[in-house]
MMTF fields as JSON, N, C-alpha, C and O atoms, coordinates in Angstrom:
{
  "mmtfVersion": "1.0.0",
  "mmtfProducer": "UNKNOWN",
  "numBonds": 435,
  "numAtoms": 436,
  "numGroups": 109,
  "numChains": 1,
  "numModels": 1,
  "chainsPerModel": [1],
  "groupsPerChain": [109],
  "chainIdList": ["A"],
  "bondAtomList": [4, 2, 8, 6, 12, 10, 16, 14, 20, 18, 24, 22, 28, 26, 32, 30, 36, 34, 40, 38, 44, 42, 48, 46, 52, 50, 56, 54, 60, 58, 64, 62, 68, 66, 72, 70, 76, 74, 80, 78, 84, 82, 88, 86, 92, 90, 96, 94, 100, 98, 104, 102, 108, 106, 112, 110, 116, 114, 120, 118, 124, 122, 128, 126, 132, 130, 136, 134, 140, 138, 144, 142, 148, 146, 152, 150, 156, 154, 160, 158, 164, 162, 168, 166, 172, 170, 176, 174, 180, 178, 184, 182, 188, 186, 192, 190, 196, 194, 200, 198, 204, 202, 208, 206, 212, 210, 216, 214, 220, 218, 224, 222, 228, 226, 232, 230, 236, 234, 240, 238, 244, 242, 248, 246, 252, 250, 256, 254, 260, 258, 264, 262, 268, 266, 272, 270, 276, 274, 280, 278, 284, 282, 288, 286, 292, 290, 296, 294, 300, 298, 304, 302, 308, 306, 312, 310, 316, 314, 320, 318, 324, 322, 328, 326, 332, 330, 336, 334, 340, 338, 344, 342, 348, 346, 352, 350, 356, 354, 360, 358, 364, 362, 368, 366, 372, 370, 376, 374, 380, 378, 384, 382, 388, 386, 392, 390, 396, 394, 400, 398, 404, 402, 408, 406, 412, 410, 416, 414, 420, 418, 424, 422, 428, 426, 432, 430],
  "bondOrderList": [1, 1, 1, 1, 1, 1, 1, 1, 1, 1, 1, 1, 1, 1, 1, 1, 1, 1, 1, 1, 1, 1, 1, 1, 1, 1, 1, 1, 1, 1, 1, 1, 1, 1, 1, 1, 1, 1, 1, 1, 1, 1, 1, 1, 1, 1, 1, 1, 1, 1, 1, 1, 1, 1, 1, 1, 1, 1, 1, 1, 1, 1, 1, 1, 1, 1, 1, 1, 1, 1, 1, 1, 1, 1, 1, 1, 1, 1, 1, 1, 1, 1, 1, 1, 1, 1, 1, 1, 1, 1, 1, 1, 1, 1, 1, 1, 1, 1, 1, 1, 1, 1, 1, 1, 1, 1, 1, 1],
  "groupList": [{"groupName": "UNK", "atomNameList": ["N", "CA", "C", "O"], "elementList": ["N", "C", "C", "O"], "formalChargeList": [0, 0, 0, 0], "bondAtomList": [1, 0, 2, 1, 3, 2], "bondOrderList": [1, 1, 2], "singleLetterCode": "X", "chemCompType": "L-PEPTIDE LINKING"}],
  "groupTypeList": [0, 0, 0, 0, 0, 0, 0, 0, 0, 0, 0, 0, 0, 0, 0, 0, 0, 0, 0, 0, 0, 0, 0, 0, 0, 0, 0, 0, 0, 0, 0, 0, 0, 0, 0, 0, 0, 0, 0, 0, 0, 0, 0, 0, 0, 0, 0, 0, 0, 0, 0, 0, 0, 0, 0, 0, 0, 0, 0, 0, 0, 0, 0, 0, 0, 0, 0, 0, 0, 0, 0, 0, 0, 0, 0, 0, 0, 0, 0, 0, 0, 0, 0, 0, 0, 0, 0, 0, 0, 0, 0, 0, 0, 0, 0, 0, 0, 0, 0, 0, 0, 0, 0, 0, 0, 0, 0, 0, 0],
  "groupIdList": [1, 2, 3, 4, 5, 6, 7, 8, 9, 10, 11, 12, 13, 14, 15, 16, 17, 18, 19, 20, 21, 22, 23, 24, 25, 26, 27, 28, 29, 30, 31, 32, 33, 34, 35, 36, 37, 38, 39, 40, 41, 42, 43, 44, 45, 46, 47, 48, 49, 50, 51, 52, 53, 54, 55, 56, 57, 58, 59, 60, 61, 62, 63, 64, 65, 66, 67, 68, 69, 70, 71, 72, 73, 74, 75, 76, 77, 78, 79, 80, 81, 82, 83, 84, 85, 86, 87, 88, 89, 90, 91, 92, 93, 94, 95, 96, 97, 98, 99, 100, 101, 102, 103, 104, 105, 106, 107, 108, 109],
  "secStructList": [7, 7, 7, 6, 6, 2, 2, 2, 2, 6, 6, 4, 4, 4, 1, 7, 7, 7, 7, 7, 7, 7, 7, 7, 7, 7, 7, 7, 7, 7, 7, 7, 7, 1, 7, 3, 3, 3, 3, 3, 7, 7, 6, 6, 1, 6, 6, 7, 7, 7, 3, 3, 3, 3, 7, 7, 7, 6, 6, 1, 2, 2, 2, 2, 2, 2, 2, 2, 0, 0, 0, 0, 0, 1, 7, 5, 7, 7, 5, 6, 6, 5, 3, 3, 3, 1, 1, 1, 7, 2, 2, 2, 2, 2, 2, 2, 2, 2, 2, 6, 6, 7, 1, 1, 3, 3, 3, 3, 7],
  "xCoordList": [53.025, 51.967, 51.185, 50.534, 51.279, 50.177, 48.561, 47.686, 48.463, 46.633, 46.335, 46.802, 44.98, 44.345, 44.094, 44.009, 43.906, 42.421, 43.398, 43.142, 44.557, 45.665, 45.666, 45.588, 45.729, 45.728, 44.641, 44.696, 42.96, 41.982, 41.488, 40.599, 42.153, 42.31, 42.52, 41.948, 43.652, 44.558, 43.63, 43.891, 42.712, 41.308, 40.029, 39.304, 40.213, 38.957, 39.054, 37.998, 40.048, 39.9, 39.82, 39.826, 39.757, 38.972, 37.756, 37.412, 36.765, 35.7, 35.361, 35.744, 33.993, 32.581, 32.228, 32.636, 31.232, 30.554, 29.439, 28.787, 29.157, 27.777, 26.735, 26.67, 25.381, 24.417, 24.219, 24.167, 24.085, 23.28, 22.31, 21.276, 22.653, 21.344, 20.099, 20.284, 19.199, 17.563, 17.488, 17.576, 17.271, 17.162, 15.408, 14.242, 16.162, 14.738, 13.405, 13.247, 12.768, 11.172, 10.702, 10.648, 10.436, 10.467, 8.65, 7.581, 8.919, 6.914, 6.886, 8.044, 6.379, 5.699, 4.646, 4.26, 4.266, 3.292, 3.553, 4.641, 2.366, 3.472, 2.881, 1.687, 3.624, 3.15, 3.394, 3.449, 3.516, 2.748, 2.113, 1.798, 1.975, 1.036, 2.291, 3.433, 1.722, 3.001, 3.832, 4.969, 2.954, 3.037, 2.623, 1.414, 3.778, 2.936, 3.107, 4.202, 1.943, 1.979, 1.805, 0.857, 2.784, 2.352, 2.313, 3.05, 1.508, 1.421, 0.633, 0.186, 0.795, 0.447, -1.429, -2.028, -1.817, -3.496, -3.951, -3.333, -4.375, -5.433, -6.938, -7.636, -7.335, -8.673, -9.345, -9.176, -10.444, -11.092, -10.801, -11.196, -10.017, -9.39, -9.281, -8.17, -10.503, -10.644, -9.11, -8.197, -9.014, -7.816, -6.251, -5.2, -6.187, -4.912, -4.161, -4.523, -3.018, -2.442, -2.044, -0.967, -2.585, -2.056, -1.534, -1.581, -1.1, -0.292, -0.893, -1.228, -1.128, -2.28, -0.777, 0.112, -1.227, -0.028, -1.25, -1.91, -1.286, -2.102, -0.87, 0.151, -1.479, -0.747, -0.18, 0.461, -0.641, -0.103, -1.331, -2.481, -0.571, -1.788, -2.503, -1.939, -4.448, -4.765, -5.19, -6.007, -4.33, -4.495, -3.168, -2.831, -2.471, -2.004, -2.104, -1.406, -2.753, -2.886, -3.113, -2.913, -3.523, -3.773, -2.392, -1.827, -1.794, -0.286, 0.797, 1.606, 0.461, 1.572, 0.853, 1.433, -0.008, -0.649, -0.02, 0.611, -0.004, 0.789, 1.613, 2.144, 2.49, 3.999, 4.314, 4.647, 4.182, 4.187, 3.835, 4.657, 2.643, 2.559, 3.722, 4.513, 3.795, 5.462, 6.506, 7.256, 6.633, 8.187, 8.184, 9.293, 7.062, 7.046, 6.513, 6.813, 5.8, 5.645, 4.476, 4.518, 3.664, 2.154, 1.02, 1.183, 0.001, -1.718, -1.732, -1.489, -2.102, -2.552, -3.607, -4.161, -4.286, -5.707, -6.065, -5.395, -6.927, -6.785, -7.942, -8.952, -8.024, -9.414, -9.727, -9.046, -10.98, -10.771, -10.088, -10.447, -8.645, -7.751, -6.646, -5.642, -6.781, -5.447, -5.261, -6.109, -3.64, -2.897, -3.336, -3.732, -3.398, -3.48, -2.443, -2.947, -1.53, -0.972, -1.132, -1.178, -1.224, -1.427, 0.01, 0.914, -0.275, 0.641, 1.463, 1.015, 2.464, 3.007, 4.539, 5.552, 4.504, 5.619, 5.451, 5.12, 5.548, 6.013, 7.585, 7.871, 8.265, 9.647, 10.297, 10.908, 9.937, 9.58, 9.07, 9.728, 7.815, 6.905, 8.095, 8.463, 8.411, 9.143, 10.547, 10.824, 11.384, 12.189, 12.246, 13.192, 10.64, 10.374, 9.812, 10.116, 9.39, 8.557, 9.442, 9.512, 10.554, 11.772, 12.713, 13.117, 13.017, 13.588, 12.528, 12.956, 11.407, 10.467, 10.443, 10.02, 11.077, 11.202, 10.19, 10.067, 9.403, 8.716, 9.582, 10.649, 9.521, 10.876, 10.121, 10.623, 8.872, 8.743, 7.659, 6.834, 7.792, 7.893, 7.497, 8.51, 5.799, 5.829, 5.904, 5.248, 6.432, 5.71, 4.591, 4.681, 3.647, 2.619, 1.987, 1.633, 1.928, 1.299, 0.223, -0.182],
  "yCoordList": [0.444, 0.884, 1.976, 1.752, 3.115, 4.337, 4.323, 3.776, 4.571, 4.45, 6.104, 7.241, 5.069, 6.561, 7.471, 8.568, 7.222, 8.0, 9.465, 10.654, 8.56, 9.673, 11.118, 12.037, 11.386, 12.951, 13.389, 14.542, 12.603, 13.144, 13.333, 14.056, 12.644, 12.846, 14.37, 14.844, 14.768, 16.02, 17.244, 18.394, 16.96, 18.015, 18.347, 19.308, 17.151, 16.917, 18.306, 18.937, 18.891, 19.874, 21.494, 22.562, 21.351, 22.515, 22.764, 23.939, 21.635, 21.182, 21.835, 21.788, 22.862, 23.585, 22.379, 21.234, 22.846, 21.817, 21.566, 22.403, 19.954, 19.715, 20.118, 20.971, 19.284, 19.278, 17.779, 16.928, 17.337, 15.957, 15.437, 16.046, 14.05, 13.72, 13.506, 13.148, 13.642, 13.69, 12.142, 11.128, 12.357, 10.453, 9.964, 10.355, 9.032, 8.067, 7.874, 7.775, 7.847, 8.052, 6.702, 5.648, 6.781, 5.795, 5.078, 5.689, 3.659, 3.099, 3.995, 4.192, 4.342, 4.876, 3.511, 3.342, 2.547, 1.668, 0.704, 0.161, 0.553, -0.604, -2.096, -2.27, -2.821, -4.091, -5.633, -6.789, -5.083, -5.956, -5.094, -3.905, -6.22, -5.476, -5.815, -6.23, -5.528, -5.998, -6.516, -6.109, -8.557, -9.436, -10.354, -10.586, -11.348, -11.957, -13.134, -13.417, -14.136, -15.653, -16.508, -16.337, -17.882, -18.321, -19.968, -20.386, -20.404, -21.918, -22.736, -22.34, -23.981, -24.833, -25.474, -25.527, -25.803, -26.225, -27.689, -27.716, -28.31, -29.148, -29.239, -30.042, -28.643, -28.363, -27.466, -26.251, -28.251, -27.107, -27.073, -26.083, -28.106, -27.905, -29.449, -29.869, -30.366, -31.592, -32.157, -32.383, -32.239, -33.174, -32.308, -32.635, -31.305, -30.881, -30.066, -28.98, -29.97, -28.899, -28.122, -28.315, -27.023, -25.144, -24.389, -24.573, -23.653, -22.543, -21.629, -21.199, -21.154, -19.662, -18.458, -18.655, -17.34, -16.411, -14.929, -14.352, -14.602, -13.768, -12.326, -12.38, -11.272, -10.093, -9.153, -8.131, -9.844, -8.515, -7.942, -8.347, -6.409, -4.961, -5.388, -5.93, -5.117, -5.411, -4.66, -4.822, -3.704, -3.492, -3.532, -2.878, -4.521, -5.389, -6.976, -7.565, -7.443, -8.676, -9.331, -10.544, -8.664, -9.421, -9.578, -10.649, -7.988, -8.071, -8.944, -9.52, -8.821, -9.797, -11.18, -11.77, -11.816, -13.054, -13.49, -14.534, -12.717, -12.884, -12.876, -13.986, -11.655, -11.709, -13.494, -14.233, -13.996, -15.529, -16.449, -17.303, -16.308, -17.408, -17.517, -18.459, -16.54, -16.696, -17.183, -17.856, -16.64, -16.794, -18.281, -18.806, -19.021, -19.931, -21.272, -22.451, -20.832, -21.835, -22.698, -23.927, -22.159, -23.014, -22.096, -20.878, -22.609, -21.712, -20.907, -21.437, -19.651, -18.835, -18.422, -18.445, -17.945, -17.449, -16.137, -16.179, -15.351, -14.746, -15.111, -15.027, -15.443, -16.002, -15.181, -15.392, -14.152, -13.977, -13.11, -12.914, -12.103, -11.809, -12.261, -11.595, -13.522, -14.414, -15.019, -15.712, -14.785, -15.604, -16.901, -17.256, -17.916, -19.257, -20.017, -19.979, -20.548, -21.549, -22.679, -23.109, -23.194, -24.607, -25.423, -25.601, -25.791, -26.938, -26.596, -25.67, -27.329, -27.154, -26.133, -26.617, -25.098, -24.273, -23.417, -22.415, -23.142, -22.605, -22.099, -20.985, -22.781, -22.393, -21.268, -20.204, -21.897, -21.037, -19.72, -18.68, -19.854, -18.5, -17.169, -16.051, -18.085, -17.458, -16.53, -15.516, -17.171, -16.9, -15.758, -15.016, -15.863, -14.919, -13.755, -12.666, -13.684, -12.292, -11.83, -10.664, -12.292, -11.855, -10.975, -9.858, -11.663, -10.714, -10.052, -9.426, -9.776, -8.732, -7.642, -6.52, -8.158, -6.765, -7.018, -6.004, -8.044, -8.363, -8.314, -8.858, -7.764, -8.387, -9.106, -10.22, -9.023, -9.764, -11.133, -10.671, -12.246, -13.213, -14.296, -14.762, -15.202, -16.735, -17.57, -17.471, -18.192, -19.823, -20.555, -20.899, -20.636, -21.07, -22.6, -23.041, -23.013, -24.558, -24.872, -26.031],
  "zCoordList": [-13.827, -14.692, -13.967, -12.946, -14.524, -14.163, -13.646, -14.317, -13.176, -12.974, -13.776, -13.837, -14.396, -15.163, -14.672, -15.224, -13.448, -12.66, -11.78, -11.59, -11.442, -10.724, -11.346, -10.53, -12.44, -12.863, -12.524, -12.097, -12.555, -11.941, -10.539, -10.089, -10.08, -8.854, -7.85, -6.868, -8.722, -8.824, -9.215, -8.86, -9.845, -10.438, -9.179, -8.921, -8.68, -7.603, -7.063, -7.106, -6.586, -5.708, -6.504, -5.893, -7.796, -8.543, -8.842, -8.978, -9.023, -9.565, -8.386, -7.217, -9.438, -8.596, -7.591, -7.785, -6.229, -5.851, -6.596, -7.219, -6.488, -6.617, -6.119, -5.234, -6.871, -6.204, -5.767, -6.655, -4.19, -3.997, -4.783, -5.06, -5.262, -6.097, -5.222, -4.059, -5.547, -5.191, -4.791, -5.482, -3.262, -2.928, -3.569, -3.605, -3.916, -4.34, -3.655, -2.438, -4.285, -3.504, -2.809, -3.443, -1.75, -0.791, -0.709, -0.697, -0.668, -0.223, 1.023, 1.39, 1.466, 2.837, 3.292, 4.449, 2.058, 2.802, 4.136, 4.327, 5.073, 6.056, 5.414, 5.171, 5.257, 4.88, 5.859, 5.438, 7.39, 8.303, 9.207, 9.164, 10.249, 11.374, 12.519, 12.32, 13.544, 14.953, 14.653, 14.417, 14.566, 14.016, 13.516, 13.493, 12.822, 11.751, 12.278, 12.765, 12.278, 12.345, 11.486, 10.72, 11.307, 10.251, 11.148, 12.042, 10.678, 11.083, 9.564, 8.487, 10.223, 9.671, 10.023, 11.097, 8.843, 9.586, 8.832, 7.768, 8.9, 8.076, 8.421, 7.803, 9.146, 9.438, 8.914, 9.018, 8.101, 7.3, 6.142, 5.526, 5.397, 4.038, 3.541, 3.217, 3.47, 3.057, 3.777, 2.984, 4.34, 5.141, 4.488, 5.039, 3.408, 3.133, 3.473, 3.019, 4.214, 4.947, 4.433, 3.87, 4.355, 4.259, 5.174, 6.391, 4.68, 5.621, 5.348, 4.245, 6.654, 6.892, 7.756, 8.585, 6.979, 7.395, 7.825, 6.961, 9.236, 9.603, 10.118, 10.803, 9.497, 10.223, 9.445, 9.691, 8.17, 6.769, 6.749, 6.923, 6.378, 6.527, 5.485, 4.535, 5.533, 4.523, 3.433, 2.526, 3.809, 1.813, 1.028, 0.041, 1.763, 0.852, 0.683, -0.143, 1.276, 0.905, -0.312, -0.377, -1.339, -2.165, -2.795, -3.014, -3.132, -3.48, -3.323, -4.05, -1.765, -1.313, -1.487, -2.399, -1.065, -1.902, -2.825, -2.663, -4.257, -5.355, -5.121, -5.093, -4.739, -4.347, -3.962, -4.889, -2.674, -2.218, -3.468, -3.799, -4.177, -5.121, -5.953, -5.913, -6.69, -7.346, -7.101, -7.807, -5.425, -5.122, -4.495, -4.4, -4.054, -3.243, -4.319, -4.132, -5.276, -6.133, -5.525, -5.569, -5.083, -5.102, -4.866, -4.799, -4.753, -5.269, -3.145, -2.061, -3.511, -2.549, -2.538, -3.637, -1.553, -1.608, -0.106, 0.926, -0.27, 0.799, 1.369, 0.67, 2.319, 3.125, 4.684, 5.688, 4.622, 5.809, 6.403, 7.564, 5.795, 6.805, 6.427, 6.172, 6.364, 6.323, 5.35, 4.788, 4.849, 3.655, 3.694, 4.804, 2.602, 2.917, 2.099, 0.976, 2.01, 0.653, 1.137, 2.29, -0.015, -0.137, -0.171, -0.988, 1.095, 0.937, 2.691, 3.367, 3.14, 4.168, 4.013, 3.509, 4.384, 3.632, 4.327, 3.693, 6.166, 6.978, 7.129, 7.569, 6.83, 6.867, 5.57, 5.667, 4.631, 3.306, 3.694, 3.688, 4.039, 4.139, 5.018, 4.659, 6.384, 7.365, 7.15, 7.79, 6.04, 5.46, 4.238, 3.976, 3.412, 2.74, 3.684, 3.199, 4.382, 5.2, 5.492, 5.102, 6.24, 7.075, 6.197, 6.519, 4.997, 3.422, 3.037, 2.066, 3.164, 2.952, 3.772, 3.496, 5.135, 6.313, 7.408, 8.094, 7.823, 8.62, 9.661, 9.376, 11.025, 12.344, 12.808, 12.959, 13.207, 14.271, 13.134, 12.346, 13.208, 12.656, 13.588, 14.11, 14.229, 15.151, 14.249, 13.212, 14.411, 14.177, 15.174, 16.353, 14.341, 15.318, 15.196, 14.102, 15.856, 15.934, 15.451, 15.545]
}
């Protein structure tokens, strides 16, 4: 069976050159800092443990705030500087920053 494409193939080398397409317009934003820490706390939060994530640039925090509430599925807040979610979801968090492009990434105690 023939392949279609073989007679065009055979053309490639008549065809004017192109023009490169126009690369896509890039964030320029940075959306950490050095680095980012995320630990676990219960102090300070009626006995319930949150995860505080310090080291995202802040003018995005609120973005990314949201960004996390969505993807992680519980209430965020920015307090301070620092991300907070509710609930214990260090490993979670760690895993999302890292697919966000964060490199350098603690876990902190």
């Amino acid at each position: 069976m023939a392949n279609p494409f073989d007679k065009l193939a055979a053309l490639r080398d008549h065809l004017p050159p192109g023009q490169a397409p126009a690369p896509a317009p890039t964030k320029a934003r940075k959306l950490f800092l050095e680095k980012v820490v995320v630990r676990k706390v219960r102090k300070g939060h009626g006995g319930k443990t949150v995860t505080e994530i310090a080291g995202i640039a802040p003018a995005v925090q609120d973005e990314l705030c949201g960004e996390l509430k969505r993807a992680l599925g519980c209430g965020a807040r920015v307090e301070d500087g620092v991300v907070v979610l509710q609930g214990e979801l260090v490993e979670r968090a760690v895993a999302w920053l890292e697919k966000k492009g964060a490199t350098r990434v603690i876990r902190g105690g």
